[in-house]
N, CA, C and O atoms as a Maestro MAE file, in Angstrom:
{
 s_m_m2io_version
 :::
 2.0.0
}

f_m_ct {
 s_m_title
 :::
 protein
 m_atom[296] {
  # First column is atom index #
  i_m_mmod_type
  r_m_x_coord
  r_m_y_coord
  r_m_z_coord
  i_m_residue_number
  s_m_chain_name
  s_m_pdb_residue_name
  s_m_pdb_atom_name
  i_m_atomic_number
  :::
  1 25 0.830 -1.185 0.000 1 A "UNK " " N  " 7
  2 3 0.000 0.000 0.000 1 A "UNK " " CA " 6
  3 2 0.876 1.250 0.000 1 A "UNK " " C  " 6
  4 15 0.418 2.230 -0.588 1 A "UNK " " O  " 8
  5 25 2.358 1.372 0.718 2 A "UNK " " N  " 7
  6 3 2.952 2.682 0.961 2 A "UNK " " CA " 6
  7 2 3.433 3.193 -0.356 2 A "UNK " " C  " 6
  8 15 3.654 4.357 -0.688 2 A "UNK " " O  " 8
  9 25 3.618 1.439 -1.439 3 A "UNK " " N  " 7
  10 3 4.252 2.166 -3.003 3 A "UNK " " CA " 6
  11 2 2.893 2.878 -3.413 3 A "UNK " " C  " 6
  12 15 3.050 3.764 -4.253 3 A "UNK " " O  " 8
  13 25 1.696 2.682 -3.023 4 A "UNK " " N  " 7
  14 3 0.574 3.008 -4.102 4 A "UNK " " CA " 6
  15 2 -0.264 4.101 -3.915 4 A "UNK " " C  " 6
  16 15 -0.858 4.616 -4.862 4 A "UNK " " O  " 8
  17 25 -0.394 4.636 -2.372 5 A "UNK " " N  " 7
  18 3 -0.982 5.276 -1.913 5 A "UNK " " CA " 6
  19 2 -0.233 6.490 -1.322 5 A "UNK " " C  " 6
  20 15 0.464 6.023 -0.422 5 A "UNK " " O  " 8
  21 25 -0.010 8.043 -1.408 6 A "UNK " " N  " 7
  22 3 0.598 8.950 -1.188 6 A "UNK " " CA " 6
  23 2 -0.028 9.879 -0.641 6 A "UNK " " C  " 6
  24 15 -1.200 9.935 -1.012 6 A "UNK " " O  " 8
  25 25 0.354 10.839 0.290 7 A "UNK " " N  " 7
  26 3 -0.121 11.946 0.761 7 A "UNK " " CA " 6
  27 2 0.910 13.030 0.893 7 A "UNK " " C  " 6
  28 15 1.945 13.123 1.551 7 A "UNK " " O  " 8
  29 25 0.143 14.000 -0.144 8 A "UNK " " N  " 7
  30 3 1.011 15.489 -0.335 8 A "UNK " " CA " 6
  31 2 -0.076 16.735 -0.107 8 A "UNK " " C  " 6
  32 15 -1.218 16.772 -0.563 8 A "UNK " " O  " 8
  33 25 0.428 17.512 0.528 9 A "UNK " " N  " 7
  34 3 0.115 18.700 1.013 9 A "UNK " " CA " 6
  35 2 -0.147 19.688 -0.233 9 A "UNK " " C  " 6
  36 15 -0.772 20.739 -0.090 9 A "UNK " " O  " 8
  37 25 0.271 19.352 -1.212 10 A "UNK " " N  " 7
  38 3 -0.026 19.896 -2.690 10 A "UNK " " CA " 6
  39 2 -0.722 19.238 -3.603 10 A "UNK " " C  " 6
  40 15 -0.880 19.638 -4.757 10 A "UNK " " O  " 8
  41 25 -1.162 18.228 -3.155 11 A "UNK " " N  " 7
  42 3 -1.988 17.546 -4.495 11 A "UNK " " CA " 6
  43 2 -3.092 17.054 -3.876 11 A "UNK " " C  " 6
  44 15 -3.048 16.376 -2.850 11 A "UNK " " O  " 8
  45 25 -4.295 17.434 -4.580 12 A "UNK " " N  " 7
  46 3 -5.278 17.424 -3.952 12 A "UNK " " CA " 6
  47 2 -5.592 18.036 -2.420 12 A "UNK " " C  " 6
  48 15 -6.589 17.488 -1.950 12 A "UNK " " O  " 8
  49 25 -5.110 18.843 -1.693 13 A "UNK " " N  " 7
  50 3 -5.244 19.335 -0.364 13 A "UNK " " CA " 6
  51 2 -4.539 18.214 0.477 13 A "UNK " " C  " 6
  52 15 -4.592 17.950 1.678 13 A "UNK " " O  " 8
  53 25 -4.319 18.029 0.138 14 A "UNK " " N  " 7
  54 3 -3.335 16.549 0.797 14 A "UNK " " CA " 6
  55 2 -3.845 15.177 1.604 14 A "UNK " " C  " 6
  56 15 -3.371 14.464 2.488 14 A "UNK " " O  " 8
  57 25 -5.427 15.209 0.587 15 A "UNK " " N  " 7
  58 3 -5.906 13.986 0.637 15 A "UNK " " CA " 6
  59 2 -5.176 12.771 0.105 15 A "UNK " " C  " 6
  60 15 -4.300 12.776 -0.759 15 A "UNK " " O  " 8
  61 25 -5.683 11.703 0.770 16 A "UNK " " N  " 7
  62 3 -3.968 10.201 0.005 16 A "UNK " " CA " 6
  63 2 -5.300 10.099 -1.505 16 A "UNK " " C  " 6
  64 15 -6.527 10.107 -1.605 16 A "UNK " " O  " 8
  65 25 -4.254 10.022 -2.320 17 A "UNK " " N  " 7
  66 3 -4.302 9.741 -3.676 17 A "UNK " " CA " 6
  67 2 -3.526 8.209 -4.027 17 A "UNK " " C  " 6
  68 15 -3.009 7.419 -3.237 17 A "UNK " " O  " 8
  69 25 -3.645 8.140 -5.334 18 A "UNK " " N  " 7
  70 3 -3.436 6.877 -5.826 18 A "UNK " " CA " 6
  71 2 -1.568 7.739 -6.790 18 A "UNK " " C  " 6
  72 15 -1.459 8.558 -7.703 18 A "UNK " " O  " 8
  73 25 -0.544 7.014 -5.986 19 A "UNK " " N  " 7
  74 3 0.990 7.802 -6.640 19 A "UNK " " CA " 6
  75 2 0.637 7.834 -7.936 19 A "UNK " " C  " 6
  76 15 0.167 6.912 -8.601 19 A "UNK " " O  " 8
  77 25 0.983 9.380 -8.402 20 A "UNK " " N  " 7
  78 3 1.390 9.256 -9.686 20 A "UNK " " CA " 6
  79 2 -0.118 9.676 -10.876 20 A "UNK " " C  " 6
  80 15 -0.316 9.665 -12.090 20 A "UNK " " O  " 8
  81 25 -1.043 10.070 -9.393 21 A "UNK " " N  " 7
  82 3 -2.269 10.292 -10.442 21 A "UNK " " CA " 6
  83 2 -2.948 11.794 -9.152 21 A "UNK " " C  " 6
  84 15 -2.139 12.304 -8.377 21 A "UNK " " O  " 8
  85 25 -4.007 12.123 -9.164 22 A "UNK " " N  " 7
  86 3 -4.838 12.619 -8.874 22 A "UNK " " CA " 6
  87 2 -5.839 12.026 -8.371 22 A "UNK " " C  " 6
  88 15 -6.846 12.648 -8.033 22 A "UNK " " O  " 8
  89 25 -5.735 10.958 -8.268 23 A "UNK " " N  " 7
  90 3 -7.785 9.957 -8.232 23 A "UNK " " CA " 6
  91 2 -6.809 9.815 -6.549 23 A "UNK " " C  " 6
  92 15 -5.740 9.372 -6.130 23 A "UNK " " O  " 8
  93 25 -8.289 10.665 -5.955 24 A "UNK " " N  " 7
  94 3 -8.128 10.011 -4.453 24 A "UNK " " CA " 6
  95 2 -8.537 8.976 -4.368 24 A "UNK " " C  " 6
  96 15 -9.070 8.339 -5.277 24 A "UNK " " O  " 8
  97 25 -8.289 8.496 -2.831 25 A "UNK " " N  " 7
  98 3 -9.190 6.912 -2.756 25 A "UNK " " CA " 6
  99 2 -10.388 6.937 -2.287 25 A "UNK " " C  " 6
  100 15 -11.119 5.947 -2.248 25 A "UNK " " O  " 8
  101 25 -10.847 8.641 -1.690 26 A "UNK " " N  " 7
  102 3 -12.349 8.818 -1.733 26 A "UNK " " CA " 6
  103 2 -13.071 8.481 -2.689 26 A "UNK " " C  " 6
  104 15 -14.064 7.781 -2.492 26 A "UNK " " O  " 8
  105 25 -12.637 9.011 -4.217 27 A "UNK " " N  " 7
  106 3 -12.973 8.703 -5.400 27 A "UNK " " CA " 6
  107 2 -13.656 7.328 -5.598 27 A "UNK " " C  " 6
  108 15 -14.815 7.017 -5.876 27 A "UNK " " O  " 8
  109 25 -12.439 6.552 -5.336 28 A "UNK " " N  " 7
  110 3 -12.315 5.246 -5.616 28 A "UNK " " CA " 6
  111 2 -13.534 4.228 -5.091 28 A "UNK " " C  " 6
  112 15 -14.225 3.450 -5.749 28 A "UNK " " O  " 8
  113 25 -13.540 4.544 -3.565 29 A "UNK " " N  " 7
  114 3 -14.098 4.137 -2.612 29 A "UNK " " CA " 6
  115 2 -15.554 4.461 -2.891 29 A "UNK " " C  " 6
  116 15 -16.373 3.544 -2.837 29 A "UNK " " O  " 8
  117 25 -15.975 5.813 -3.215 30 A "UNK " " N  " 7
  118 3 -17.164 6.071 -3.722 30 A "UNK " " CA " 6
  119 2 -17.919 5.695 -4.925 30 A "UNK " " C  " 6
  120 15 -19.108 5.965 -5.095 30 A "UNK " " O  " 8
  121 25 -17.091 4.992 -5.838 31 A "UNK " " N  " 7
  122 3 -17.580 4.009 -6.690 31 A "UNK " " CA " 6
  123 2 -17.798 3.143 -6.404 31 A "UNK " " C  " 6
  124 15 -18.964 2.750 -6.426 31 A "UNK " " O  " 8
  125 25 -16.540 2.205 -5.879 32 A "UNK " " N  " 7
  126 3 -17.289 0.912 -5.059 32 A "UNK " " CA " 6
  127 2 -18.222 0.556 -4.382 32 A "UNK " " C  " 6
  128 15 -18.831 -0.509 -4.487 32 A "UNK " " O  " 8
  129 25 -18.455 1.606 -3.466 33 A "UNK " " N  " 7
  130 3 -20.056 1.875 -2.898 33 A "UNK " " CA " 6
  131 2 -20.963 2.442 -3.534 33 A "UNK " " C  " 6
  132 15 -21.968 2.601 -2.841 33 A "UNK " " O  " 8
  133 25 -21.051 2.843 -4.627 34 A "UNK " " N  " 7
  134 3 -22.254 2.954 -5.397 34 A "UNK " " CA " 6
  135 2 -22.597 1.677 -5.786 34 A "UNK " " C  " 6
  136 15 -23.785 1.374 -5.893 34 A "UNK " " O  " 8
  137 25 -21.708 0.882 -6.014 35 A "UNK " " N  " 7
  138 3 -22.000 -0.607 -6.710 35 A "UNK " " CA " 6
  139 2 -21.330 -0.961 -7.901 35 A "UNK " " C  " 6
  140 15 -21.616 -1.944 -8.585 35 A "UNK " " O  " 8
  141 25 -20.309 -0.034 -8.171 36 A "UNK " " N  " 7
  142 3 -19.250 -0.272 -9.211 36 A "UNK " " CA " 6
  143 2 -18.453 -1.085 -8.725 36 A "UNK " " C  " 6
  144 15 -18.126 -1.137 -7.539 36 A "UNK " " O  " 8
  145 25 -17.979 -1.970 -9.837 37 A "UNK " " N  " 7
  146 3 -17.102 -3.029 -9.829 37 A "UNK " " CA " 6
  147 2 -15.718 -2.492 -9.977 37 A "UNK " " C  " 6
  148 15 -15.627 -1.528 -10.737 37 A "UNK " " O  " 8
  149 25 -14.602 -2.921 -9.402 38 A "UNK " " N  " 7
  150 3 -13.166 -2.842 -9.655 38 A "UNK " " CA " 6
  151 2 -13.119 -2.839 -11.222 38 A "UNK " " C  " 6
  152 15 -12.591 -1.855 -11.739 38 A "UNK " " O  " 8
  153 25 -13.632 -3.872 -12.079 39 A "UNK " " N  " 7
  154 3 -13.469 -3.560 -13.195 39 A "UNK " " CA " 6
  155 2 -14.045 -2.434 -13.783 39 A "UNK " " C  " 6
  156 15 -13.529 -2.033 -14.826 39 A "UNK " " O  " 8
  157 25 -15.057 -1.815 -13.306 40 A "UNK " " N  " 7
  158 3 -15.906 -0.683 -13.737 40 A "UNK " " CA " 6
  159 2 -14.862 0.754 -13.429 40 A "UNK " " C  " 6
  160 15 -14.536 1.709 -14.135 40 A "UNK " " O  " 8
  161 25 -14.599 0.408 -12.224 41 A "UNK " " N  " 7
  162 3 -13.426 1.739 -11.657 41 A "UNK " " CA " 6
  163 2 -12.102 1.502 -12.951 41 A "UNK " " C  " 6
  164 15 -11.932 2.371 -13.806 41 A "UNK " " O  " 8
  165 25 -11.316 0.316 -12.919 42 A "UNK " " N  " 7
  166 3 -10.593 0.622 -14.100 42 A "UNK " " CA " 6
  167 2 -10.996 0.916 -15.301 42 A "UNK " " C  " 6
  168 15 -10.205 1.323 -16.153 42 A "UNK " " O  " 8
  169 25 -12.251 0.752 -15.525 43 A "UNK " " N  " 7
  170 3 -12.801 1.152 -17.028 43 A "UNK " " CA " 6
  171 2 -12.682 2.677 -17.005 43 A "UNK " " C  " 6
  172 15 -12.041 3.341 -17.819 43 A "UNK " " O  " 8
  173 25 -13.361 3.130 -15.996 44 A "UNK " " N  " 7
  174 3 -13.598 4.889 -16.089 44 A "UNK " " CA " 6
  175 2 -12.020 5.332 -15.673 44 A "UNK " " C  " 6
  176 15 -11.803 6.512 -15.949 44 A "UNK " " O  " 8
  177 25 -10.903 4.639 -15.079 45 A "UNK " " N  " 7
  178 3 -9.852 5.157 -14.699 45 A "UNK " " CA " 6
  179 2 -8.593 4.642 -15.139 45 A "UNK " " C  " 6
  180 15 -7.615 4.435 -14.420 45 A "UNK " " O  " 8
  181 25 -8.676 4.465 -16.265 46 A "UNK " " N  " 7
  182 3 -7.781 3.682 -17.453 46 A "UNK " " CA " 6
  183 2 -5.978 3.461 -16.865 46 A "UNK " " C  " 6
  184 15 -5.189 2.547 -17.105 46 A "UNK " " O  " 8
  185 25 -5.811 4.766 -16.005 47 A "UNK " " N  " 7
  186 3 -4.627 4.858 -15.783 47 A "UNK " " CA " 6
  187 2 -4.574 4.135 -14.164 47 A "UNK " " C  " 6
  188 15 -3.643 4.540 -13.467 47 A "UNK " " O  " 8
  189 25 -5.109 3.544 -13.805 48 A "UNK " " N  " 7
  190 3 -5.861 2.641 -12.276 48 A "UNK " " CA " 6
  191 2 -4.901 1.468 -13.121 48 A "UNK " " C  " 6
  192 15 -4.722 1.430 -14.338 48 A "UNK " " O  " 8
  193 25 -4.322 0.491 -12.039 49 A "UNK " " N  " 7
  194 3 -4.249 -0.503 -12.409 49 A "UNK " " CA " 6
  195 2 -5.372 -1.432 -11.127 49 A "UNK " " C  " 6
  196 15 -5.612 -0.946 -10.021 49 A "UNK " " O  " 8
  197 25 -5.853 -2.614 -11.533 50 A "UNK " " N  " 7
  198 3 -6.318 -3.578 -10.076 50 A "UNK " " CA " 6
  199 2 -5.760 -3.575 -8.546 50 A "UNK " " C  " 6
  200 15 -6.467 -3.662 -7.542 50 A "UNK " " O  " 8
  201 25 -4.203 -3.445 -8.582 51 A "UNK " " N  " 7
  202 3 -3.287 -3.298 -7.301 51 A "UNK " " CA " 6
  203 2 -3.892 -1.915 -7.084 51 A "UNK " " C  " 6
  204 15 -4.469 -1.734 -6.012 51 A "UNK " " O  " 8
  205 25 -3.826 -0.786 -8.080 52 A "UNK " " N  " 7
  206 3 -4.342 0.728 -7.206 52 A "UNK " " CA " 6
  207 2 -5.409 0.608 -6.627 52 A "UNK " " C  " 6
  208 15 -5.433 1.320 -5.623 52 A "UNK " " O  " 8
  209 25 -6.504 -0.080 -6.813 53 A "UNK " " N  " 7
  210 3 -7.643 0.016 -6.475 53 A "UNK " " CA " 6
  211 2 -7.682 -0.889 -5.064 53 A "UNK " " C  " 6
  212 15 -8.109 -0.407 -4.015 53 A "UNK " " O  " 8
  213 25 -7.235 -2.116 -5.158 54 A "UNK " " N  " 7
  214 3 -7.111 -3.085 -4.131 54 A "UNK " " CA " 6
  215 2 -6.194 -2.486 -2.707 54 A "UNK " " C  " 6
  216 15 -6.199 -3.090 -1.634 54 A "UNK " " O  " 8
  217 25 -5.345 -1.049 -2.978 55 A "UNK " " N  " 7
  218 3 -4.326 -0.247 -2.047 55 A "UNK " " CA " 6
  219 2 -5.545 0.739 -1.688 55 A "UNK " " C  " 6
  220 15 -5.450 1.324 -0.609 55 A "UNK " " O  " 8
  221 25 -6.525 0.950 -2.371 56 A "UNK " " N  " 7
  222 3 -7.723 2.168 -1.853 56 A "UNK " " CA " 6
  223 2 -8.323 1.348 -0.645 56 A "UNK " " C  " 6
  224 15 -8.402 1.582 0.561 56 A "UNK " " O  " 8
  225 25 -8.737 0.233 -1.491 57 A "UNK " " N  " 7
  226 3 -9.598 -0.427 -0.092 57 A "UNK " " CA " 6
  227 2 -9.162 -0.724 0.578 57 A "UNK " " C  " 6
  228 15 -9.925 -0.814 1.540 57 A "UNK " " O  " 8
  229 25 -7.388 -1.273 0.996 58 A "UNK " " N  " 7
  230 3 -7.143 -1.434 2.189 58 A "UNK " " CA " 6
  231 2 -6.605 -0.243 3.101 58 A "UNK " " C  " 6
  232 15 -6.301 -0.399 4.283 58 A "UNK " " O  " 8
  233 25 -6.510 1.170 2.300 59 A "UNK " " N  " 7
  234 3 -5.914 2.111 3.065 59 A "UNK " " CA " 6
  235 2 -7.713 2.504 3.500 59 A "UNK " " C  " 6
  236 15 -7.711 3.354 4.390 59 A "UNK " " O  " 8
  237 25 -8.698 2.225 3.220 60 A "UNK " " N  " 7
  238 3 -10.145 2.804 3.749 60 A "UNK " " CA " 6
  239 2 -10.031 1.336 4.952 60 A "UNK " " C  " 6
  240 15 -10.012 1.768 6.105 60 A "UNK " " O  " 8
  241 25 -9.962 -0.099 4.899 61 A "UNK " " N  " 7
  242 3 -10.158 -0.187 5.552 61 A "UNK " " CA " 6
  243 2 -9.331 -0.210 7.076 61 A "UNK " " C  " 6
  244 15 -9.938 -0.542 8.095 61 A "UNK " " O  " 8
  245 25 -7.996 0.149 7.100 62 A "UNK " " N  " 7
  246 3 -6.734 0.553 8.064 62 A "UNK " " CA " 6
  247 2 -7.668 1.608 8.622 62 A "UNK " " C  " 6
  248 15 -7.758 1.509 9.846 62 A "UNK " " O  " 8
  249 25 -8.328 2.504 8.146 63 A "UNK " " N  " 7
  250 3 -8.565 3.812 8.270 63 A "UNK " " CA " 6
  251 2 -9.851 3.037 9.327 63 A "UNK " " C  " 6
  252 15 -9.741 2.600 10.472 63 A "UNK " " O  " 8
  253 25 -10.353 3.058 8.943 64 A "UNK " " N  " 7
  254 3 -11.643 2.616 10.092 64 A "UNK " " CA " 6
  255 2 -10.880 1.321 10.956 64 A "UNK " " C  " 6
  256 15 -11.717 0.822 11.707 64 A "UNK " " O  " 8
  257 25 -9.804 0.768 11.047 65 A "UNK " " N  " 7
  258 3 -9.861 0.190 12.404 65 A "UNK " " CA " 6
  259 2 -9.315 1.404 13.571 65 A "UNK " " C  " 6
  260 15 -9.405 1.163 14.775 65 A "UNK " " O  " 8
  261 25 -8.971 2.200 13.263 66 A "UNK " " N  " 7
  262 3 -8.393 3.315 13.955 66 A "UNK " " CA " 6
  263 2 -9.399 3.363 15.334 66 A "UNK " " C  " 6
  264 15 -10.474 2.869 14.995 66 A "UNK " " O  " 8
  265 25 -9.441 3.784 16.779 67 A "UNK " " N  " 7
  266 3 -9.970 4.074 17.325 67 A "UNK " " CA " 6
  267 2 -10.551 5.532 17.451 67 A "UNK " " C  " 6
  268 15 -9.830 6.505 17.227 67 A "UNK " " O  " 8
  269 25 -12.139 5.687 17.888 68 A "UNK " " N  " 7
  270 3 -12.365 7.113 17.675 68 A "UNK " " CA " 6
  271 2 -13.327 7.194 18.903 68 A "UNK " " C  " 6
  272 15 -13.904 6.262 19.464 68 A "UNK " " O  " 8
  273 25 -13.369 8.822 19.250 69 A "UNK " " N  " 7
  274 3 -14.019 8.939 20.498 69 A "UNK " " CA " 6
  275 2 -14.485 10.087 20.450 69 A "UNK " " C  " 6
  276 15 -13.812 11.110 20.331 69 A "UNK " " O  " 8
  277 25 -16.220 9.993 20.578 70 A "UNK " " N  " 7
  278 3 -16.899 11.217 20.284 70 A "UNK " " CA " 6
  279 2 -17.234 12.395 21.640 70 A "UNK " " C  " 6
  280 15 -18.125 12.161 22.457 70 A "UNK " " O  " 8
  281 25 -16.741 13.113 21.677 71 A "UNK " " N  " 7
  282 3 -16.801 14.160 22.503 71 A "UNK " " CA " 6
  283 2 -17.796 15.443 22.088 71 A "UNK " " C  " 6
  284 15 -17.805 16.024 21.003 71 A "UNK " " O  " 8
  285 25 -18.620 15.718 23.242 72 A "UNK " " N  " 7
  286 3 -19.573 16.764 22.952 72 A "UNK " " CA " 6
  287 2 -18.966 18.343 22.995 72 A "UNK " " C  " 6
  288 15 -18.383 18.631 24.040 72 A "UNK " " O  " 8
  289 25 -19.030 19.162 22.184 73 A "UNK " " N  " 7
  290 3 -18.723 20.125 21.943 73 A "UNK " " CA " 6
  291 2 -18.813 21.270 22.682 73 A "UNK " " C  " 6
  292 15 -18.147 21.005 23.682 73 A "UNK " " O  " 8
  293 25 -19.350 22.697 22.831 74 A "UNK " " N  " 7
  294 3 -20.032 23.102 23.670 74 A "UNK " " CA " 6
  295 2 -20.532 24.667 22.512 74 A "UNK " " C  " 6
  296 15 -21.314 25.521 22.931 74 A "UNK " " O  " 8
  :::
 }
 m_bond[295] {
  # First column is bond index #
  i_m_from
  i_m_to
  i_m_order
  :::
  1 1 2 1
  2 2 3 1
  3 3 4 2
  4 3 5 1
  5 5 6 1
  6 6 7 1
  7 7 8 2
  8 7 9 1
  9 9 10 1
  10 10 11 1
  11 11 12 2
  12 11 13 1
  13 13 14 1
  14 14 15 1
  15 15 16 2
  16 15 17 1
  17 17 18 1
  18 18 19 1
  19 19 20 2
  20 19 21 1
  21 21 22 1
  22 22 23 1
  23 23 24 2
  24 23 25 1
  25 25 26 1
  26 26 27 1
  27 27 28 2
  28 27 29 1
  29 29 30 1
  30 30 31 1
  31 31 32 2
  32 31 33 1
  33 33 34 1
  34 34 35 1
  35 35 36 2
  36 35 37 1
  37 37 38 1
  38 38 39 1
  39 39 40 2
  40 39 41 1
  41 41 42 1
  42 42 43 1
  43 43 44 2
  44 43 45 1
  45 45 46 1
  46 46 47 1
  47 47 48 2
  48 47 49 1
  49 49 50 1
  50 50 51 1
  51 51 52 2
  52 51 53 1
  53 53 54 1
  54 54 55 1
  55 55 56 2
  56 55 57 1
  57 57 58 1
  58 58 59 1
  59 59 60 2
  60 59 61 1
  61 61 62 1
  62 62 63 1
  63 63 64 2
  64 63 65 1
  65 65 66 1
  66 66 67 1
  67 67 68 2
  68 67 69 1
  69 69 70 1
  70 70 71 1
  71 71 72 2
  72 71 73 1
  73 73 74 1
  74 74 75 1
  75 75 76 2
  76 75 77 1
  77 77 78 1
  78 78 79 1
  79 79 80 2
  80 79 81 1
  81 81 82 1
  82 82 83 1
  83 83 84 2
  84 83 85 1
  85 85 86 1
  86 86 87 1
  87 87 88 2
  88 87 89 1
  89 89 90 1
  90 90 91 1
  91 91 92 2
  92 91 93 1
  93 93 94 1
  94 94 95 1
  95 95 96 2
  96 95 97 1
  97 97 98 1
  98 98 99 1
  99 99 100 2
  100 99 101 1
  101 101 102 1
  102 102 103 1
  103 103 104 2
  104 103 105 1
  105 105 106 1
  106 106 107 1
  107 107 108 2
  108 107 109 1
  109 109 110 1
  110 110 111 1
  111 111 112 2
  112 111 113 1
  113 113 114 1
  114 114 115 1
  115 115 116 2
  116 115 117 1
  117 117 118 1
  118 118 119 1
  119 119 120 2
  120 119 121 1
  121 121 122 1
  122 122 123 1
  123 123 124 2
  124 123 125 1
  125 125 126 1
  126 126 127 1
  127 127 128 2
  128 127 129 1
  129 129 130 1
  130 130 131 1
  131 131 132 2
  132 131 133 1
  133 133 134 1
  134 134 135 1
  135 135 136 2
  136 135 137 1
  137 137 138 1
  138 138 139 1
  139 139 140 2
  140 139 141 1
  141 141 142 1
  142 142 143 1
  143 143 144 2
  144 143 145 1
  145 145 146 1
  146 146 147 1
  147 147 148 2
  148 147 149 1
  149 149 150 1
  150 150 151 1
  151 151 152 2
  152 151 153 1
  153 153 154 1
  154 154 155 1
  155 155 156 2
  156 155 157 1
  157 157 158 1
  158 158 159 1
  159 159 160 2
  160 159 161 1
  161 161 162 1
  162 162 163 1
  163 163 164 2
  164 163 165 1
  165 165 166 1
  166 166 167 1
  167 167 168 2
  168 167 169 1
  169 169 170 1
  170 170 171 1
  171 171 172 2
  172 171 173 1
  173 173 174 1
  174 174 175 1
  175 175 176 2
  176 175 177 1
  177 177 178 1
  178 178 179 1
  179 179 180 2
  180 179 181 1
  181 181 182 1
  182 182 183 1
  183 183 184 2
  184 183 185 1
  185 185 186 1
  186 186 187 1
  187 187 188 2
  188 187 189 1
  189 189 190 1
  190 190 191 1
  191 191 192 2
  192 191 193 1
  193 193 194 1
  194 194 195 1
  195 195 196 2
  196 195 197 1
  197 197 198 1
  198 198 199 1
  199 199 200 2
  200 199 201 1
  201 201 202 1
  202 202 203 1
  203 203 204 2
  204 203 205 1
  205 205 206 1
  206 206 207 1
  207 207 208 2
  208 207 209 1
  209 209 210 1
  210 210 211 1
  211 211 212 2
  212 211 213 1
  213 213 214 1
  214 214 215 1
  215 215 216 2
  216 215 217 1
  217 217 218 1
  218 218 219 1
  219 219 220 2
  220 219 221 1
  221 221 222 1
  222 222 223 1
  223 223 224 2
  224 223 225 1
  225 225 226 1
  226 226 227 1
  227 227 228 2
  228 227 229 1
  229 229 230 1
  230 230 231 1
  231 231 232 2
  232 231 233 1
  233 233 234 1
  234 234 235 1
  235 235 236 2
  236 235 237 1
  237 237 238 1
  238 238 239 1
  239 239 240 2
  240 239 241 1
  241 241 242 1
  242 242 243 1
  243 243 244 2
  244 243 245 1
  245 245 246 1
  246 246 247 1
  247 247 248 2
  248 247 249 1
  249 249 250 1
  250 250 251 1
  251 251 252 2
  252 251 253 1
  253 253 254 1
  254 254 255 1
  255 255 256 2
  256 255 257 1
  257 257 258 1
  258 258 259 1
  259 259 260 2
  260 259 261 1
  261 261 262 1
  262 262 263 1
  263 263 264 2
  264 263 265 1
  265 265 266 1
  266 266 267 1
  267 267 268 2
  268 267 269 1
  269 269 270 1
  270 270 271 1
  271 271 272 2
  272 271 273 1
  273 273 274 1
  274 274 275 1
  275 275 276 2
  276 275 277 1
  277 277 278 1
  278 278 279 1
  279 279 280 2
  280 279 281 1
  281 281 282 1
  282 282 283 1
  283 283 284 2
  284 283 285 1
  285 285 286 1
  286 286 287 1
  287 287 288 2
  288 287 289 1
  289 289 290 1
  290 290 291 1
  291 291 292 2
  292 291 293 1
  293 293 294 1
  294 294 295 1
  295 295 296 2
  :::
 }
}
Protein backbone atom coordinates (compact mmCIF):
# COMPACT_ATOMS: atom_id res chain seq x y z
CA UNK A 1 0.00 0.00 0.00
CA UNK A 2 2.95 2.68 0.96
CA UNK A 3 4.25 2.17 -3.00
CA UNK A 4 0.57 3.01 -4.10
CA UNK A 5 -0.98 5.28 -1.91
CA UNK A 6 0.60 8.95 -1.19
CA UNK A 7 -0.12 11.95 0.76
CA UNK A 8 1.01 15.49 -0.33
CA UNK A 9 0.11 18.70 1.01
CA UNK A 10 -0.03 19.90 -2.69
CA UNK A 11 -1.99 17.55 -4.50
CA UNK A 12 -5.28 17.42 -3.95
CA UNK A 13 -5.24 19.34 -0.36
CA UNK A 14 -3.33 16.55 0.80
CA UNK A 15 -5.91 13.99 0.64
CA UNK A 16 -3.97 10.20 0.00
CA UNK A 17 -4.30 9.74 -3.68
CA UNK A 18 -3.44 6.88 -5.83
CA UNK A 19 0.99 7.80 -6.64
CA UNK A 20 1.39 9.26 -9.69
CA UNK A 21 -2.27 10.29 -10.44
CA UNK A 22 -4.84 12.62 -8.87
CA UNK A 23 -7.79 9.96 -8.23
CA UNK A 24 -8.13 10.01 -4.45
CA UNK A 25 -9.19 6.91 -2.76
CA UNK A 26 -12.35 8.82 -1.73
CA UNK A 27 -12.97 8.70 -5.40
CA UNK A 28 -12.31 5.25 -5.62
CA UNK A 29 -14.10 4.14 -2.61
CA UNK A 30 -17.16 6.07 -3.72
CA UNK A 31 -17.58 4.01 -6.69
CA UNK A 32 -17.29 0.91 -5.06
CA UNK A 33 -20.06 1.88 -2.90
CA UNK A 34 -22.25 2.95 -5.40
CA UNK A 35 -22.00 -0.61 -6.71
CA UNK A 36 -19.25 -0.27 -9.21
CA UNK A 37 -17.10 -3.03 -9.83
CA UNK A 38 -13.17 -2.84 -9.66
CA UNK A 39 -13.47 -3.56 -13.19
CA UNK A 40 -15.91 -0.68 -13.74
CA UNK A 41 -13.43 1.74 -11.66
CA UNK A 42 -10.59 0.62 -14.10
CA UNK A 43 -12.80 1.15 -17.03
CA UNK A 44 -13.60 4.89 -16.09
CA UNK A 45 -9.85 5.16 -14.70
CA UNK A 46 -7.78 3.68 -17.45
CA UNK A 47 -4.63 4.86 -15.78
CA UNK A 48 -5.86 2.64 -12.28
CA UNK A 49 -4.25 -0.50 -12.41
CA UNK A 50 -6.32 -3.58 -10.08
CA UNK A 51 -3.29 -3.30 -7.30
CA UNK A 52 -4.34 0.73 -7.21
CA UNK A 53 -7.64 0.02 -6.48
CA UNK A 54 -7.11 -3.08 -4.13
CA UNK A 55 -4.33 -0.25 -2.05
CA UNK A 56 -7.72 2.17 -1.85
CA UNK A 57 -9.60 -0.43 -0.09
CA UNK A 58 -7.14 -1.43 2.19
CA UNK A 59 -5.91 2.11 3.07
CA UNK A 60 -10.15 2.80 3.75
CA UNK A 61 -10.16 -0.19 5.55
CA UNK A 62 -6.73 0.55 8.06
CA UNK A 63 -8.57 3.81 8.27
CA UNK A 64 -11.64 2.62 10.09
CA UNK A 65 -9.86 0.19 12.40
CA UNK A 66 -8.39 3.32 13.95
CA UNK A 67 -9.97 4.07 17.33
CA UNK A 68 -12.37 7.11 17.68
CA UNK A 69 -14.02 8.94 20.50
CA UNK A 70 -16.90 11.22 20.28
CA UNK A 71 -16.80 14.16 22.50
CA UNK A 72 -19.57 16.76 22.95
CA UNK A 73 -18.72 20.13 21.94
CA UNK A 74 -20.03 23.10 23.67
Amino acid sequence: MKDRIMLDPAICNGRPVVKGTRITVQTVMEFLAAGDSVDDVLEEYPSLTREDVLACMEWASRLMANHYHIAALA
